[in-house]
C-alpha positions in Angstrom: -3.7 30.9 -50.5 -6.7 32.9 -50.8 -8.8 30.0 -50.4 -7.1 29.3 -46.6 -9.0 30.2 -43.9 -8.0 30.8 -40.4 -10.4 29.1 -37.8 -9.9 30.0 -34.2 -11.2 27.7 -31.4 -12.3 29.2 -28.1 -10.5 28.1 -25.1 -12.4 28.0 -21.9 -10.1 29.0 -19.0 -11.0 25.5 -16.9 -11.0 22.9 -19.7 -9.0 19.9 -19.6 -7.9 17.3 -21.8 -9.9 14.2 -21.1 -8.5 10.6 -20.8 -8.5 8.1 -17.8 -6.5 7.4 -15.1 -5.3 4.3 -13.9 -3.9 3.6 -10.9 -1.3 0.6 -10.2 -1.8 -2.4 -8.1 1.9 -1.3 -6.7 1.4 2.1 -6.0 -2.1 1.0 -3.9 0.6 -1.7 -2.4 3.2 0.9 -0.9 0.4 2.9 -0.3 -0.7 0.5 1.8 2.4 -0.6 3.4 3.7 2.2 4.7 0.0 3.1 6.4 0.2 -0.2 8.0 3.6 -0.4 9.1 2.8 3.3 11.2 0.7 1.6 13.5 1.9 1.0 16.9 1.5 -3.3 17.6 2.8 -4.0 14.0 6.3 -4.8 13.8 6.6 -6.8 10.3 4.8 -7.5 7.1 5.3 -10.4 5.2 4.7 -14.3 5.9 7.4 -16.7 6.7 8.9 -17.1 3.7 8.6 -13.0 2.8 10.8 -12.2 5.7 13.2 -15.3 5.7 14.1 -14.1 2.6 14.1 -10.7 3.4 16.5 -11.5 6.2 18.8 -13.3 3.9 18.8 -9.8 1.6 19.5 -7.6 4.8 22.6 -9.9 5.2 24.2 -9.4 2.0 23.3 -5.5 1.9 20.2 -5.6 0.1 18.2 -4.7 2.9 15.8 -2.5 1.1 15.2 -5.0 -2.1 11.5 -5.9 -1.9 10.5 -3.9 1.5 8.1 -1.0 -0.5 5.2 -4.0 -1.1 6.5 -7.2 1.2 3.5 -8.3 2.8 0.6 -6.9 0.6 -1.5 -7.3 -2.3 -3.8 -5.1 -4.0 -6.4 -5.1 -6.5 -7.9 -2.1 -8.2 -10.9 -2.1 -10.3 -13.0 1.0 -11.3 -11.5 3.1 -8.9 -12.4 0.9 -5.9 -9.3 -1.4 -4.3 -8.9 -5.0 -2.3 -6.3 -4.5 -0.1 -4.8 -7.8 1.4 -2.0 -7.9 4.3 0.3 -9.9 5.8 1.0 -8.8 9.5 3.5 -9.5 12.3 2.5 -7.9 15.8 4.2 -7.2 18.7 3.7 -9.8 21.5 0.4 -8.7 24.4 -1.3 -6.3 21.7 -5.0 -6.8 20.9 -5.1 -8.2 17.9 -9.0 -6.6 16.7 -7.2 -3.5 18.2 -3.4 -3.5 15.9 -6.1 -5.1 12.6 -8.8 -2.1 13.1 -6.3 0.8 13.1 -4.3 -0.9 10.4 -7.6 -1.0 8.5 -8.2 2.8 9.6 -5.1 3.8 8.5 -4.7 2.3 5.4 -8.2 2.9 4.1 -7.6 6.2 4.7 -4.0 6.7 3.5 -5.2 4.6 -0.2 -8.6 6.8 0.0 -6.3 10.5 0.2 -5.3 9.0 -3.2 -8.8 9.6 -4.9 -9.3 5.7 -4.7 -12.1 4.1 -2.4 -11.6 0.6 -0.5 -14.1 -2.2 -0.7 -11.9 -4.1 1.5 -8.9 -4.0 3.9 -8.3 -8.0 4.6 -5.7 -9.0 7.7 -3.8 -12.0 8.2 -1.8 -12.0 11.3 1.0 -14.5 10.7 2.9 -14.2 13.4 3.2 -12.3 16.8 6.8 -11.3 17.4 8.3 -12.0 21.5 11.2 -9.9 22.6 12.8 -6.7 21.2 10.6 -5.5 18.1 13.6 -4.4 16.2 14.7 -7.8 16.4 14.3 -9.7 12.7 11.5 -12.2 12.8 12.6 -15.3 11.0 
């Protein structure tokens, strides 16, 4: 026992383990999502078969099954993300108006994140005529 010795370390009051962080394709995707579906002009995500099916879920009472990333696709790599979307707008809304502020919003709804965005890419799909909260099938 006498040949134990104690060793203290010094602890500096700001360190921090290190390690890396990762984040998740999905998490970019919802991120995504819900930026894109709070701009006025966009009424769905999803291509035709995304919201058939979606529509078939609603009527059996699954109606939320699928909705947090319908519609999107995300890759991240080193930080930096490729965000591609799937967009239903609302009938007489400019669509390089309803794309740029979906690509405003999202960009910087993934960027409050600590990620950056190479790229926001839009498909418009569809443009939805009538009542917006109307299903589009």
């Amino acid at each position: 026992m006498g040949d134990e010795a104690t060793q203290e370390l010094s602890m500096t009051p700001g360190a921090m383990a290190g390690g890396t962080t990762l984040v998740s394709d999905e998490v970019v995707e919802k991120i995504a999502v819900a930026a894109a579906r709070s701009v006025p002009g966009v009424v769905e995500l999803g291509g035709d078969v995304a919201r058939f099916f979606n529509a078939v879920l609603d009527r059996v009472g699954l109606d939320q099954v699928g909705d947090a990333r319908r519609g999107c696709s995300a890759h991240v790599t080193n930080g930096a993300a490729v965000i591609n979307l799937v967009i239903v707008i609302e009938a007489g809304r400019p669509v390089p108006q309803v794309t740029g502020e979906v690509r405003a919003q999202v960009a910087g709804a993934v960027e409050a994140y600590g990620l950056r965005v190479d790229e926001v890419n839009i498909r418009v799909d569809d443009v939805a005529l009538g009542d917006p909260a109307a299903p589009v099938a």
